[in-house]
C-alpha positions, 0 to 999 in steps of 0.5 A: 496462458501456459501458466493457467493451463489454457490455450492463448485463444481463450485469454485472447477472447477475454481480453481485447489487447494485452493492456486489458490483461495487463490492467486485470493482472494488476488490479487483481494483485492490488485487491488481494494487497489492499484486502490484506492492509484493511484486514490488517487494519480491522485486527488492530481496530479489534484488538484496540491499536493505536492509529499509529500502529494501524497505519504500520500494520497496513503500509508494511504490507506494501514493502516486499518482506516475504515471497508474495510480498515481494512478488505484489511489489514487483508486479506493481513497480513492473506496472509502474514502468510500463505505464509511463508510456501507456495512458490507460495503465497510467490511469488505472495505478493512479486508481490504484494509488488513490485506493491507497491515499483514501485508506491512508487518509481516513486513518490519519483522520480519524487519529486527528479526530482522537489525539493522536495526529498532531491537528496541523497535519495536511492529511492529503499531503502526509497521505501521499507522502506516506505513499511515495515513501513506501513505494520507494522503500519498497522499489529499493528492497527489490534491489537490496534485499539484506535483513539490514535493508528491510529493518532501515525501511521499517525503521524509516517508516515507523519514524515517520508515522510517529512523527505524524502521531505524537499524541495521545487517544482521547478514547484511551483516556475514557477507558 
């Protein structure tokens, strides 16, 4: 309340328990996050990019590189721990988590259908697993916050989605 320059009357008449507010807070950040990743995701469709590169231009938006960045990632790792004792909030990360997998998902889908994912990948399963490594990376970078730390981390997750997109676009080669 102090921070918006209102009264703590006013936000107690828009939210009936401090996990409502919790809940919006969070969902707010994660929308302006999951904005960030498909406009990410729609320069690099423009300017012609690979799966590859489109899953990196939108996971590196999770990783806490950068004031906001680091301030999203914090926020939602804060959330995390706060849901593990709170159903309600535990239901709103998983939302928020299958926001992230449908997204991720999609593009490892679409890189099957052109080449470049390999066609005996689990899209569900390389979804979650790219999830849980970013969030991961993101947590320890919080922590350890060197210019080393966030090249392993981005290293670390760039060898993962090539490993993920060997081939090659089918669209690419009709050009």
């Amino acid at each position: 309340a102090e921070a918006a320059g209102v009264s703590v009357g006013l936000v107690q008449h828009y939210y009936g328990s401090k996990e409502e507010l919790l809940i919006d807070a969070f969902a707010q950040v994660r929308a302006d996050v999951l904005a960030r990743i498909d406009a990410e995701i729609a320069r690099a469709e423009k300017r012609g990019a690979r799966i590859e590169e489109m899953l990196m231009d939108g996971l590196s938006q999770l990783l806490p590189i950068g004031t906001r960045r680091r301030d999203e990632v914090y926020v939602a790792h804060a959330f995390a721990g706060l849901a593990l004792e709170d159903e309600s909030l535990r239901g709103a990360l998983r939302s928020a988590h299958e926001q992230l997998h449908e997204r991720i998902a999609t593009g490892l889908t679409n890189g099957k259908e052109c080449g470049e994912v390999r066609p005996g990948v689990d899209v569900d399963e390389a979804s979650y697993g790219l999830v849980a490594l970013t969030d991961g990376m993101g947590g320890r970078l919080l922590i350890h916050q060197g210019q080393a730390q966030r090249a392993w981390a981005i290293s670390g997750l760039r060898e993962r989605v090539a490993e993920l997109c060997p081939g090659e676009c089918a669209h690419r080669k009709r050009r």
